[in-house]
LOGU-523058 format. One line per 8 residues: their letters; for each residue x, y, z of N, C-alpha, C, O, CB. Coordinates in steps of 0.02 Angstrom, whole numbers, plus 50000, padded with zeros to 5 digits. Each point is the difference from the previous one (the first is absolute). Glycine has a CB too. Example, Ala and Ser with C-alpha at 12.3 -4.5 7.8 and 13.67 -1.06 7.14 Angstrom:
// residues 2
AS	50660,49716,50390,49955,50059,50000,50045,50060,50000,50052,49999,50033,49853,49942,50029  50077,50112,49902,50042,50059,50003,49961,50055,50037,50025,50055,50008,50034,49913,49884
//
This chain:
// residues 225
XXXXXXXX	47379,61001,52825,50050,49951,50022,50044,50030,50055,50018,50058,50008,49981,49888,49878  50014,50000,50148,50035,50034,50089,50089,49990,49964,50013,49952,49963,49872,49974,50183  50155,50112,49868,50074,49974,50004,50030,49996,50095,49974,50031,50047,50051,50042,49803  50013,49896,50151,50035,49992,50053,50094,50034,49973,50038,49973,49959,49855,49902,50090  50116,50168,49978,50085,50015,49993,50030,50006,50079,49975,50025,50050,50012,50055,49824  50074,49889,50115,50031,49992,50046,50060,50025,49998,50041,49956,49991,49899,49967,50024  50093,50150,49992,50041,50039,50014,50022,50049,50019,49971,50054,49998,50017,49897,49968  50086,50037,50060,50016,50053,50076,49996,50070,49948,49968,50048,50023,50141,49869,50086
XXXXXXXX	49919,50091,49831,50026,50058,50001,49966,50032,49969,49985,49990,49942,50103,49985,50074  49884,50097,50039,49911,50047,49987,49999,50008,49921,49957,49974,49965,50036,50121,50157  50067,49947,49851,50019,50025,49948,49975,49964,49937,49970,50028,49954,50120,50012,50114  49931,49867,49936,49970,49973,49954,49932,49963,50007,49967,49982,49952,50142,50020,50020  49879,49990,50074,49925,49980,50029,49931,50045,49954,49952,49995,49962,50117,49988,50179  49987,50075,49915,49928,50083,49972,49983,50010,49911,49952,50020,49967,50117,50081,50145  50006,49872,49874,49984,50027,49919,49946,49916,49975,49951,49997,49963,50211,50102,49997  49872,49850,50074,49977,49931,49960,49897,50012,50031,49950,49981,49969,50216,49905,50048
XXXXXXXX	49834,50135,50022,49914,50003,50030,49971,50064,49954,49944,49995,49977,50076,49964,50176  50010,50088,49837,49968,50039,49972,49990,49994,49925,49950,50024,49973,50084,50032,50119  50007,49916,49878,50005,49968,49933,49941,49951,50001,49963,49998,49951,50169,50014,50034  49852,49940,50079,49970,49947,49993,49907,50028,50006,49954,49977,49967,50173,49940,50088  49871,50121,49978,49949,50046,50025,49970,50021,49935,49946,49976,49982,50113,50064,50128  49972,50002,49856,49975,50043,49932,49981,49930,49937,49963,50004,49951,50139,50131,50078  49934,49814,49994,49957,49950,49949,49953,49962,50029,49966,49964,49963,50123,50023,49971  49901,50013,50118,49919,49983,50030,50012,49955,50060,49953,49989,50038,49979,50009,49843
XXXXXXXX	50139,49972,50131,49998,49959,50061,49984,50021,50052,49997,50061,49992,50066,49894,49969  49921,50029,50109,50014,49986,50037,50078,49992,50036,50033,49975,49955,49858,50001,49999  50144,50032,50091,50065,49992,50034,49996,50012,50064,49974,50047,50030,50080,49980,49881  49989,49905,50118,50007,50010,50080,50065,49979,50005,50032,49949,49986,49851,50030,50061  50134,50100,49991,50074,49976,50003,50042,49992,50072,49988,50030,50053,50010,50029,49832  50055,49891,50101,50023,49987,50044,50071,50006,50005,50034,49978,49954,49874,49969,50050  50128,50088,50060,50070,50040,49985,50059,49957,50021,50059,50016,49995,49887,50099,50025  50010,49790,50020,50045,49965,50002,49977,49930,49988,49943,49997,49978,50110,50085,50088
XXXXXXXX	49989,49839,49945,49986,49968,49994,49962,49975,50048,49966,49968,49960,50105,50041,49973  49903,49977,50121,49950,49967,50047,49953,50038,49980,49960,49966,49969,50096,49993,50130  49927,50102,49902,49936,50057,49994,49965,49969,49931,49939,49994,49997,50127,50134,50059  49981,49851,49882,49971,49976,49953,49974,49929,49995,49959,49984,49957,50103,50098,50008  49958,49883,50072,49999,49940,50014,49921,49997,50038,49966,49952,49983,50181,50031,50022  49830,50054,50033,49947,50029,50047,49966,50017,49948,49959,49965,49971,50090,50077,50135  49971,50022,49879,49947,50005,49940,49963,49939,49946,49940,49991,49990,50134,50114,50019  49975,49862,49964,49979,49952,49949,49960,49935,50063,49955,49961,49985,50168,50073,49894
XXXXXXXX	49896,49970,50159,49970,49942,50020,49923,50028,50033,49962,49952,50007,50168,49979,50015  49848,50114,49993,49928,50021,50014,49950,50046,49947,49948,50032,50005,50108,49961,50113  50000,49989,49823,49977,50045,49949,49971,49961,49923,50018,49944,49983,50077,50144,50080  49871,49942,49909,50007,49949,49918,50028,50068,49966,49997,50060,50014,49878,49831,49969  50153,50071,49967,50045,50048,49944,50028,49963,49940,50032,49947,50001,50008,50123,50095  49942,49973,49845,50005,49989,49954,50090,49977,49972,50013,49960,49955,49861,50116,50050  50163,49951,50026,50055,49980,49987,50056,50030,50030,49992,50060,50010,49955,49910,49904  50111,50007,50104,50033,50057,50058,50078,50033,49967,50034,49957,49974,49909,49959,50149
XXXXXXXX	50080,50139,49877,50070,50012,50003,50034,50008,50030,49985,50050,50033,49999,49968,49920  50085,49950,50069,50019,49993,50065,50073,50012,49972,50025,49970,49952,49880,49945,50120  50126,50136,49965,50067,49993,50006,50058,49956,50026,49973,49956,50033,49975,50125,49961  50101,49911,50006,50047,49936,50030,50051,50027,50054,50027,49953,50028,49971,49980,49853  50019,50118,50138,50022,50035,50038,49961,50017,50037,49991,50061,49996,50074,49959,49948  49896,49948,50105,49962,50040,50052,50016,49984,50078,50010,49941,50015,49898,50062,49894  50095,50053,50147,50000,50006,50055,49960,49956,50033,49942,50000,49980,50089,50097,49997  49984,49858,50078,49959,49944,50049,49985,49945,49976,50000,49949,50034,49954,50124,50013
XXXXXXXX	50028,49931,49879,50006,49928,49965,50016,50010,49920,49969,50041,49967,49938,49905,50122  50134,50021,49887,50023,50040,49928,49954,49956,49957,49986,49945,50023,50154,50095,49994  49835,49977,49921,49980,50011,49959,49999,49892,49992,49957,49965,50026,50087,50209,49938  50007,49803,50000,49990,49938,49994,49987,49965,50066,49944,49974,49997,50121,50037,49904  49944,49986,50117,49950,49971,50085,49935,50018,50009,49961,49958,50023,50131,50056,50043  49888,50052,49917,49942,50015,50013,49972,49954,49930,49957,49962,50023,50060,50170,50056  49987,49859,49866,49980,49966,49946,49999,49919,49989,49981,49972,49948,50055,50135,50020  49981,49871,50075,50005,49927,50017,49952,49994,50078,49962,49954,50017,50181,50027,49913
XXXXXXXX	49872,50076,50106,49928,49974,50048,49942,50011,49981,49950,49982,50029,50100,50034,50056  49952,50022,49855,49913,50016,49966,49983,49950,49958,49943,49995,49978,50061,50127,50013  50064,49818,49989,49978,49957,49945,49983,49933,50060,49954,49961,49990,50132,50091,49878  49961,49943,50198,49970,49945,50046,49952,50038,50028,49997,49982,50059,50098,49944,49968  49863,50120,49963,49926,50008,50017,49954,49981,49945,49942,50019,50004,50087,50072,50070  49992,49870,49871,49954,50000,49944,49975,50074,49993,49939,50002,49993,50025,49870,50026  50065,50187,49980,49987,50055,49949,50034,50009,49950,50060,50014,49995,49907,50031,50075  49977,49945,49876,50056,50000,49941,49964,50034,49938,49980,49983,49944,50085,49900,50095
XXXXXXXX	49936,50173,50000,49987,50091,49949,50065,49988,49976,50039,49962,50029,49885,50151,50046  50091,49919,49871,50051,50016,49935,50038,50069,50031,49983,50059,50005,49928,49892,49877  50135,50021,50132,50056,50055,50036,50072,50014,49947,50039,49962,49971,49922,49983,50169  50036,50104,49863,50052,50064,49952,50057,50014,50057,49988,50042,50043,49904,50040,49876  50199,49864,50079,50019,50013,50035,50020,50076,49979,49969,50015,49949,50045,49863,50089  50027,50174,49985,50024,50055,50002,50088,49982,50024,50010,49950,50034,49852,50114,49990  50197,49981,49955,50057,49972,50023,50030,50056,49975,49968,50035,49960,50024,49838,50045  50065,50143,50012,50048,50026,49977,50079,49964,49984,50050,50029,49979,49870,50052,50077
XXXXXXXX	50074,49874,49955,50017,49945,49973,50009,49966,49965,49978,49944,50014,50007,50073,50025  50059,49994,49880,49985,49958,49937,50034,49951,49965,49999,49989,49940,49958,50094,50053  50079,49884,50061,50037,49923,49968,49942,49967,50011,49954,50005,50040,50178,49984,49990  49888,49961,49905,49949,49944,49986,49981,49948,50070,49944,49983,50020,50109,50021,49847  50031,49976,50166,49935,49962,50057,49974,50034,50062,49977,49971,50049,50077,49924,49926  49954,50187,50016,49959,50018,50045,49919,50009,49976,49951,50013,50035,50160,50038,50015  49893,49938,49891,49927,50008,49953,49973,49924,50046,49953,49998,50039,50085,50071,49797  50007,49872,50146,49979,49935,49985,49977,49965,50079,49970,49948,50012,50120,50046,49868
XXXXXXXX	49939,50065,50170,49985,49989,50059,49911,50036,50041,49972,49977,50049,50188,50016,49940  49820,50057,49974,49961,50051,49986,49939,49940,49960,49944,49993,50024,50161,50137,49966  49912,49845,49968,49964,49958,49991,49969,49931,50022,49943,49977,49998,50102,50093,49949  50011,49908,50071,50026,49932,50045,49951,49991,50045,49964,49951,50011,50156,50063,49988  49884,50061,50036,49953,50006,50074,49926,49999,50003,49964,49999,50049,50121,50067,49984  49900,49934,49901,49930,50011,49986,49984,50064,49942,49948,49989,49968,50034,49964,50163  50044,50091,49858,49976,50060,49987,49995,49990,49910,50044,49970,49969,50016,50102,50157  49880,49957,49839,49980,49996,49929,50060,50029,49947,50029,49968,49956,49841,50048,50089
XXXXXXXX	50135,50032,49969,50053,50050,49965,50034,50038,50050,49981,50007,50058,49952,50008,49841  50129,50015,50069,50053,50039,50033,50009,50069,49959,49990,50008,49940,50072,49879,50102  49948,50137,49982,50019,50091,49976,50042,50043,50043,49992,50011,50060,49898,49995,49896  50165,50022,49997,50047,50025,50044,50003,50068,49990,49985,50035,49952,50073,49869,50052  49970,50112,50062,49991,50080,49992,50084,50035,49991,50050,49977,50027,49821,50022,50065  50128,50059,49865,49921,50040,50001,49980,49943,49932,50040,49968,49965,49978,50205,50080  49887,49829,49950,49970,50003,49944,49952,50064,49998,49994,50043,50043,50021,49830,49949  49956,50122,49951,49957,50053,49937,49920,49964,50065,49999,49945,50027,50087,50049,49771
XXXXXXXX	49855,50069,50209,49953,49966,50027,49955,49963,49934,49956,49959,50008,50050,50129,50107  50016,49936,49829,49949,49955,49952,50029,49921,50009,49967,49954,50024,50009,50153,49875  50065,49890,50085,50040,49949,50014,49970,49935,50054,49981,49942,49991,50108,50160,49983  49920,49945,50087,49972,49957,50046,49924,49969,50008,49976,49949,50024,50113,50111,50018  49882,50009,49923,49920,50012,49997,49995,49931,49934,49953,49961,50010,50022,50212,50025  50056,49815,49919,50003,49956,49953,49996,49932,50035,49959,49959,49982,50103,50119,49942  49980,49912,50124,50022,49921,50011,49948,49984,50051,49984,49944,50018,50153,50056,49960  49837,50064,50046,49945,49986,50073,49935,49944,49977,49980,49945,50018,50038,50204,50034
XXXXXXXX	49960,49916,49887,49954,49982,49961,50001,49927,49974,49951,49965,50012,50050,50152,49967  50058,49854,49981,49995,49944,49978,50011,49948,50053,49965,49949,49992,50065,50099,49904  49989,49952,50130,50000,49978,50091,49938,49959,50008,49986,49941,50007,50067,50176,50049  49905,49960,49939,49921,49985,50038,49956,49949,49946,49957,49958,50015,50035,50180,50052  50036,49882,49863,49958,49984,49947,50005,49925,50021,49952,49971,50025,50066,50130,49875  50047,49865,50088,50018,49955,50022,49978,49939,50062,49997,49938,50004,50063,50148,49938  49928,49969,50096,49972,49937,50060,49944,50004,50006,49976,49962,50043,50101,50032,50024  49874,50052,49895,49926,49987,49988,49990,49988,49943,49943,49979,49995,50024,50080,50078
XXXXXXXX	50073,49945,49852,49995,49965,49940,49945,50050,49992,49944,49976,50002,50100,49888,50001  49960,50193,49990,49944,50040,49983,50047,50052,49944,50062,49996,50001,49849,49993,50132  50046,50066,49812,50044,50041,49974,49962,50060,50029,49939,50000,49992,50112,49934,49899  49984,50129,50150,49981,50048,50014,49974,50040,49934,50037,50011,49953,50036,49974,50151  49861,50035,49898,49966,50048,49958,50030,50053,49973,50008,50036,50049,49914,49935,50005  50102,50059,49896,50026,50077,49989,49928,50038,49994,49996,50059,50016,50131,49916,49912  49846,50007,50060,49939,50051,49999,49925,49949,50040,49985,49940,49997,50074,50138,49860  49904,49988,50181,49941,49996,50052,49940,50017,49966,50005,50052,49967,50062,49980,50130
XXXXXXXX	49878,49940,49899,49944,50052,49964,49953,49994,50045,49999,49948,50034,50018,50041,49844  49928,50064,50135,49933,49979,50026,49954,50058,49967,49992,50060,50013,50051,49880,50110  49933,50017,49828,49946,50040,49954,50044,50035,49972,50057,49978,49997,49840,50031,50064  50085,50067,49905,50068,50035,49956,50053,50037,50037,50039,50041,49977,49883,49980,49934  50073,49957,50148,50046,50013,50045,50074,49938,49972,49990,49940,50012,49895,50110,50100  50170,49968,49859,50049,49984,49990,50075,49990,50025,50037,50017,49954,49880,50012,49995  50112,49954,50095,50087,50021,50043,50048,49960,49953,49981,49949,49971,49986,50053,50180  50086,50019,49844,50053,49961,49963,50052,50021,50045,50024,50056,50002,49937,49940,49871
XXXXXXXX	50062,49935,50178,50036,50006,50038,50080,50008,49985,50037,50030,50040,49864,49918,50007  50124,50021,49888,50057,50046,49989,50019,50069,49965,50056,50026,49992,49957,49872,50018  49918,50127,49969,50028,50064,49979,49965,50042,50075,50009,50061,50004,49994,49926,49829  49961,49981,50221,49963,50039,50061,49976,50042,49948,50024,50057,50003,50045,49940,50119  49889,49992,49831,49935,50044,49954,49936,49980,50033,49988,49949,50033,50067,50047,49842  49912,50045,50112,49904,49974,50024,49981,50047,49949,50019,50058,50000,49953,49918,50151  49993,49998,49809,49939,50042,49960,49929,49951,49994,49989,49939,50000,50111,50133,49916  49859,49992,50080,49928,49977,49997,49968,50015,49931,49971,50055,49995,50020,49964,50131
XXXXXXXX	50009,49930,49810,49976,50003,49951,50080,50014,49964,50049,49963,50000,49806,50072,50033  50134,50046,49931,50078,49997,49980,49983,50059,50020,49979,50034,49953,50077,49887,49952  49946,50116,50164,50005,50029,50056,50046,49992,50042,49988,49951,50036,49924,50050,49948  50155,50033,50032,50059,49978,50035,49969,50034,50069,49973,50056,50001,50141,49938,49896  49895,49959,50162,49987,50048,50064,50069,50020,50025,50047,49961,49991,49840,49980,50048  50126,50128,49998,50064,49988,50028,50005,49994,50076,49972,50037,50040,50066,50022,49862  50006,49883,50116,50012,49994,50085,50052,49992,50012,50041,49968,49967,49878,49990,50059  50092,50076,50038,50044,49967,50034,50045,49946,50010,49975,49954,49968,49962,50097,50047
XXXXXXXX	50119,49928,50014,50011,49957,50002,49970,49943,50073,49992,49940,49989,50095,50133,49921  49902,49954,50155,49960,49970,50043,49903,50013,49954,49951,49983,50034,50166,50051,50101  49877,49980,49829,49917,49996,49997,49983,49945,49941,49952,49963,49985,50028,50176,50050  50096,49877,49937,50022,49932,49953,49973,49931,50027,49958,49957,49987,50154,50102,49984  49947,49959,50082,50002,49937,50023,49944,49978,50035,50000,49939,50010,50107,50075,49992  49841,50019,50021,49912,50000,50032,49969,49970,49945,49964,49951,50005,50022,50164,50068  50026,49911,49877,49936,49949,49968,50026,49958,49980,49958,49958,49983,49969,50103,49983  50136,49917,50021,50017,49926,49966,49997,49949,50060,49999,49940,49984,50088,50108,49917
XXXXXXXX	49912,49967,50161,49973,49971,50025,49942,49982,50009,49987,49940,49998,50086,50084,50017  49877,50023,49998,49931,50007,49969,49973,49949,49956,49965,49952,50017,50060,50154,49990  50001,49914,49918,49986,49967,49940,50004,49923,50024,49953,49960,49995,50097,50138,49919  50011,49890,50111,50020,49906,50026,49949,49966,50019,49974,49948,49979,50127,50071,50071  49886,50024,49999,49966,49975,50039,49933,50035,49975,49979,50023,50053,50114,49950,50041  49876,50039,49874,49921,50006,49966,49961,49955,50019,50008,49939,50000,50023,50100,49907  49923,49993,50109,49941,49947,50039,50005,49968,50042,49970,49948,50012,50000,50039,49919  50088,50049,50113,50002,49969,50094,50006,50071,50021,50027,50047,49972,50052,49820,50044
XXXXXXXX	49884,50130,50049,50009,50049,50012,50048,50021,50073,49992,49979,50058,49901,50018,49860  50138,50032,50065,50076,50018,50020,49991,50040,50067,49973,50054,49989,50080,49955,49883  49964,49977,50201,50000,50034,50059,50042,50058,50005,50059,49993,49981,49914,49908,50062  50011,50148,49976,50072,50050,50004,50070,49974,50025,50050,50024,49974,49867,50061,50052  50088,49864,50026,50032,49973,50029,50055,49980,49950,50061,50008,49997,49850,49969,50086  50027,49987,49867,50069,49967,49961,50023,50027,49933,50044,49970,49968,49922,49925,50081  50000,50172,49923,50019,50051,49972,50064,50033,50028,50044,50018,49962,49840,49987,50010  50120,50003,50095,50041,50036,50029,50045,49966,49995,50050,50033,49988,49894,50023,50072
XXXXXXXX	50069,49868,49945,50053,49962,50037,50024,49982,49925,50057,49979,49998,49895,49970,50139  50005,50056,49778,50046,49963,49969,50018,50069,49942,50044,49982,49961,49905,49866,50066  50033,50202,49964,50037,50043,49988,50022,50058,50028,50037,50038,49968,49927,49913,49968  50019,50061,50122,50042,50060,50037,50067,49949,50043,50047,50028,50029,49822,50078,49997  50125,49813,49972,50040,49954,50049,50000,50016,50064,50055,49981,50021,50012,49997,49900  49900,50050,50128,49992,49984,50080,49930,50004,50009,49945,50009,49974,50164,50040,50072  49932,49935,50017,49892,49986,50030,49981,50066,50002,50031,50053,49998,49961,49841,50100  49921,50081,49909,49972,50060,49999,49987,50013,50061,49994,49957,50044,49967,50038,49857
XXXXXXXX	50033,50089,50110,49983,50047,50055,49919,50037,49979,49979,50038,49956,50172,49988,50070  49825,49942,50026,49915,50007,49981,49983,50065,50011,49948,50028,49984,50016,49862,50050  50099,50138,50003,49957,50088,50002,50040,50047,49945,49997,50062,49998,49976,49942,50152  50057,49959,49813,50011,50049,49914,49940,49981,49950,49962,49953,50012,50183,50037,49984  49849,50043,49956,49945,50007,49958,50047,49998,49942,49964,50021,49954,49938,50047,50114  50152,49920,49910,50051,49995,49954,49972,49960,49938,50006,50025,49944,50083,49981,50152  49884,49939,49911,49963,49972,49966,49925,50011,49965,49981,49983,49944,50096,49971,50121  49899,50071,49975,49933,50055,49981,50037,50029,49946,50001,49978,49943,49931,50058,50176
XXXXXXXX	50105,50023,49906,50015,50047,49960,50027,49978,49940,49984,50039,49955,50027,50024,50132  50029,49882,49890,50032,49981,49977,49977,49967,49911,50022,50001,49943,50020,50000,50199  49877,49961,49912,49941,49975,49949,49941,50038,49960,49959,49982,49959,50065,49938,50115  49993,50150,49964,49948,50038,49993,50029,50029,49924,49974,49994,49945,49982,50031,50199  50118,50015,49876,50026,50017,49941,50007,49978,49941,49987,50034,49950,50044,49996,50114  49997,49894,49936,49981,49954,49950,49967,49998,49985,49997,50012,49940,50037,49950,50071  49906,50019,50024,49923,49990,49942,49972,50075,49956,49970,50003,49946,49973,49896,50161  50083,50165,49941,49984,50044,49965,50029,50008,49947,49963,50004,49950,50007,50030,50129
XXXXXXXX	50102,49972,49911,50037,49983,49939,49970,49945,49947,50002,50027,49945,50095,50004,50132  49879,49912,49917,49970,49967,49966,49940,50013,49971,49984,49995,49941,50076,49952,50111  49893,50079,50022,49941,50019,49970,49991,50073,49936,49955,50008,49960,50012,49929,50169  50103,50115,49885,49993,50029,49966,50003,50000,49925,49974,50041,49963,50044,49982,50136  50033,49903,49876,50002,49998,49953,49955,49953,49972,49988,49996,49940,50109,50049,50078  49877,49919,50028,49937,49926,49965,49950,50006,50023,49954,49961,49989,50103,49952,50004  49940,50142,50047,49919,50001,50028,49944,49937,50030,49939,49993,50008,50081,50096,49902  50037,49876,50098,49968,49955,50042,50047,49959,50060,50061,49991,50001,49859,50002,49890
XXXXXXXX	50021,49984,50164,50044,49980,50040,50012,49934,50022,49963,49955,50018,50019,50141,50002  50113,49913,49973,50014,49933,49972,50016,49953,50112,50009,49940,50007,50077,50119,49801  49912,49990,50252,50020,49999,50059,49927,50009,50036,49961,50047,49993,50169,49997,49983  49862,49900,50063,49954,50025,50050,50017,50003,50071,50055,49981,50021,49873,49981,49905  50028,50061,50109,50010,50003,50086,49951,49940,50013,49942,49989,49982,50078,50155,50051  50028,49821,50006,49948,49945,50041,49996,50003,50062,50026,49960,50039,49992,49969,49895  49940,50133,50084,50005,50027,50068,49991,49958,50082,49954,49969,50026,50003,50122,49885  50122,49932,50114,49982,49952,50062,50073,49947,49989,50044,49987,50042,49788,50017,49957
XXXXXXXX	50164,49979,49953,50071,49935,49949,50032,50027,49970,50053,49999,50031,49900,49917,49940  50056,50120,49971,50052,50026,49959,49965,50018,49921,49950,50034,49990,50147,49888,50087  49937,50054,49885,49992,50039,49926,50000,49921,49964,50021,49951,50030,50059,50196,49976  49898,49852,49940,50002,49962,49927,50004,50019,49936,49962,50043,49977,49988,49907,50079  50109,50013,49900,49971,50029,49931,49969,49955,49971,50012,49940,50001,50065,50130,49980  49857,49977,49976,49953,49938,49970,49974,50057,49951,50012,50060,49999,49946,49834,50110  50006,50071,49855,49958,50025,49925,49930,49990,50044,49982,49949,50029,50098,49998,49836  49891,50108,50131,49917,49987,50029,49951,49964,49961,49998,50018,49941,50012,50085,50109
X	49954,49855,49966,49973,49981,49926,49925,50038,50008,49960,50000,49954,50109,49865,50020
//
């Protein structure tokens, strides 16, 4: 899943993307209001967080020209700001929920989630399986059988994407772009390396392989039959 965040200040941006990163999103961020506005409008995204204080176009303006564009991803205003009708204005303008800072990132990571659940009426999975390959996305466990593997937190986040997406097979491109979050640079091998380790880690404990190379395109996870 892609996020869109929209705020000036690096400090909380860097921590809110890197938080968002280690649980598997995607993030493109934007440090003002037109840039985000740009962004969301040539972009698809799962849902956006946008601050209300922003430079060139503030925050509720930018959220009312994304709702007279008919975009209407599930947006998490952000504020520092906590009288009620600055909430009621935050809302007014379009925006799903409000959160004021400072908040806790579970917190936010909480309301994102039900956000999304919400405007696709779907319940996010806590746990991934493919064959005895197992992930339990809130404890970030993977075991194979009752075999615990141990990873990382980016290799984590490689195969639960992986797992999602099982039985498509996945371009580096967009390996790169939805858990490392930027585009890819075709003359790193970051991704190679990245898949190689993983599968070796797996294969060591299940002896079988749960990652292939689809040489030329990218990787898949699948059960061979």
């Amino acid at each position: 899943m892609k996020i869109l965040l929209v705020e000036d200040d690096n400090k909380i941006a860097g921590f809110i993307s890197k938080g968002l990163k280690q649980e598997g999103f995607a993030v493109a961020h934007a440090a003002n209001g037109i840039d985000g506005f740009l962004l969301a409008s040539t972009d698809r995204f799962d849902a956006a967080i946008i601050d209300i204080m922003l430079p060139e176009m503030d925050g509720l303006t930018l959220i009312d020209k994304l709702r007279e564009r008919k975009l209407f991803l599930p947006i998490l205003v952000l504020s520092a700001k906590k009288t009620v009708d600055d909430k009621i204005k935050g809302l007014k303008a379009g925006g799903d929920d409000y959160l004021t800072k400072p908040f806790a990132f579970s917190e936010l990571l909480a309301r994102l989630y039900a956000l999304i659940r919400r405007s696709t009426r779907t319940v996010e999975p806590t746990q991934l399986s493919l064959g005895d390959l197992v992930l339990d996305t809130d404890r970030r466990e993977v075991k194979c059988g009752e075999n615990k593997i141990d990873l990382q937190p980016l290799e984590f986040d490689l195969l639960k994407y992986l797992i999602r997406n099982k039985n498509r097979v996945l371009s580096k491109t967009m390996i790169m772009e939805h858990v490392w979050g930027y585009n890819f640079d075709p003359e790193t091998n970051v991704v190679e390396a990245r898949v190689c380790k993983l599968r070796d880690k797996i294969k060591k404990i299940s002896n079988i392989e749960f990652i292939h190379t689809i040489r030329g395109v990218g990787y898949v996870a699948k059960i061979k039959e």
